[in-house]
C-alpha positions in Angstrom: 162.3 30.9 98.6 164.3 32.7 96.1 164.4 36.5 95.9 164.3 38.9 92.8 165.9 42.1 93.0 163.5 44.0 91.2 165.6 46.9 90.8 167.9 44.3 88.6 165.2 42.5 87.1 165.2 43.4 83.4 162.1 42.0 82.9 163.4 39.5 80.1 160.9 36.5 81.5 164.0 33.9 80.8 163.2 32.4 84.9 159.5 31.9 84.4 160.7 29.9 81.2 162.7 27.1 83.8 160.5 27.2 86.5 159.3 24.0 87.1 156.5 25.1 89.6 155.2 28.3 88.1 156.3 30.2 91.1 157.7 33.2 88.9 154.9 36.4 87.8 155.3 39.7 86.9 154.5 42.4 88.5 152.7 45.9 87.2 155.8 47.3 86.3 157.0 44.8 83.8 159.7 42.8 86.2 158.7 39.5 88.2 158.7 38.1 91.6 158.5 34.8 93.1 155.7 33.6 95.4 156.0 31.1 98.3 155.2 27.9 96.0 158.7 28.5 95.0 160.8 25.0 95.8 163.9 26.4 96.2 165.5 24.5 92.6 168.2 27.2 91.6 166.8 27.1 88.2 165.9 30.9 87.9 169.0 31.2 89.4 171.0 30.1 86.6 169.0 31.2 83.9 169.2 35.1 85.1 171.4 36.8 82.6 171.8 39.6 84.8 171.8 37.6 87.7 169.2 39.5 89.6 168.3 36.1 91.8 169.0 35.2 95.0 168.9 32.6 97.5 166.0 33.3 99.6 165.7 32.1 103.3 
């Protein structure tokens, strides 16, 4: 699963555009985090323009 930093995370929403399973939500402070449905794609982790993503385990 893929990891936001969400001290990088400027809460732009441009991953939970590409992700094909919904895995991407945002949390009460206005960034987002991926849950465990996450397949592993790399979509969000293209699409990031401040690249905030990273490969999970």
């Amino acid at each position: 699963m893929h990891v936001i930093d969400e001290n990088g995370c400027i809460g732009c929403g441009a991953c939970t555009s590409v992700c094909p399973v919904d895995a991407i939500s945002p949390t009460p402070e206005g960034k987002y985090r991926i849950d465990d449905t996450c397949i592993n794609c790399g979509a969000c982790l293209e699409t990031c323009p401040v690249e905030a993503i990273s490969p999970g385990d």
